[in-house]
Steps between C-alpha positions, in 0.01 A plus 500: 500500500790724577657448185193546300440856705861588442426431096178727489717793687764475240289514231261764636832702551581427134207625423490817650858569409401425100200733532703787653737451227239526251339794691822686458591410177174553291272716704560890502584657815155757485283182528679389841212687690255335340586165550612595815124587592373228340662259720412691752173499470501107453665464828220699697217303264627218612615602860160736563282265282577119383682412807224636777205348331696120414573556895130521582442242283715224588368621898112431384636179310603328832183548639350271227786303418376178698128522275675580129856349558846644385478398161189714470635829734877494285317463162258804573795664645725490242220609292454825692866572472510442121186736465646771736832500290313477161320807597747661612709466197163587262469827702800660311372396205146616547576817599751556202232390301267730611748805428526397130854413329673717231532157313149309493632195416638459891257396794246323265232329629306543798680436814231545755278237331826247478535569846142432578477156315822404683357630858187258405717225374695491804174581707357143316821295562487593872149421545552154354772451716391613832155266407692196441771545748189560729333187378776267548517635865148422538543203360842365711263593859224330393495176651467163291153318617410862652180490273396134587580637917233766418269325333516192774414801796230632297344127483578437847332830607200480328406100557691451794675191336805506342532364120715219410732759323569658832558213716811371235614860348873429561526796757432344838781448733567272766698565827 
């Protein structure tokens, strides 16, 4: 594990040293400001923003993580996250959109209605996930014979004899 941590360092090092070098080398100098409140701004998006609400997200998530499971909870998690940065990167976009280009062949196509299909797809895939993580929960508690159990008390309550199917259901213990 410690070797494969040391690895993603490195390379995330390489990586920020080869985009410094390109930020030197091909962008001018008057643009600096710019990009330097662009990243700005993504750091308090996702500071202010993403990383409060995935916070009080993952905190309502362990309340109903023993009903819908893990599987469920991670997949609609991750699915939040992926919206939250997709929006965040359409914003830009949208907004430069609405200003109008010199050119008109850049920012083509309608970015708030790609965002919404992909809000809804991701919306759909959580859904299905929380449901059958949920059902499989449901479905692991429920006990095998549990419907036999209840239909043997029902019998036993309402003719005060107990079938044959509840005097040999396979659940009666002995001491």
């Amino acid at each position: 594990m410690r070797a494969a941590r040391g690895i993603l360092i490195a390379l995330g090092l390489a990586l920020m040293g080869v985009g410094g070098l390109v930020l030197l080398a091909d962008v001018p100098p008057e643009r600096y400001l710019g990009i330097a409140v662009w990243v700005g701004a993504a750091i308090v998006v996702h500071d202010g923003v993403i990383a409060p609400i995935t916070v009080a997200v993952g905190l309502a998530a362990g309340r109903v993580r023993a009903r819908v499971g893990r599987r469920g909870i991670a997949i609609a998690q991750g699915a939040l996250l992926v919206g939250a940065i997709l929006t965040a990167i359409s914003l830009s976009a949208m907004i430069a959109s609405a200003r109008g280009t010199a050119n008109p062949t850049v920012l083509v196509g309608s970015y708030a209605v790609s965002l919404a299909v992909a809000w809804a797809v991701l919306i759909a895939v959580a859904a299905g996930a929380v449901w059958w993580s949920a059902a499989r929960v449901a479905a692991e508690r429920t006990p095998q014979g549990e419907d036999g159990a209840a239909g043997a008390a029902a019998d036993t309550a309402s003719t005060g004899t107990a079938s044959p199917a509840a005097a040999d259901d396979g659940t009666s213990r002995t001491k």
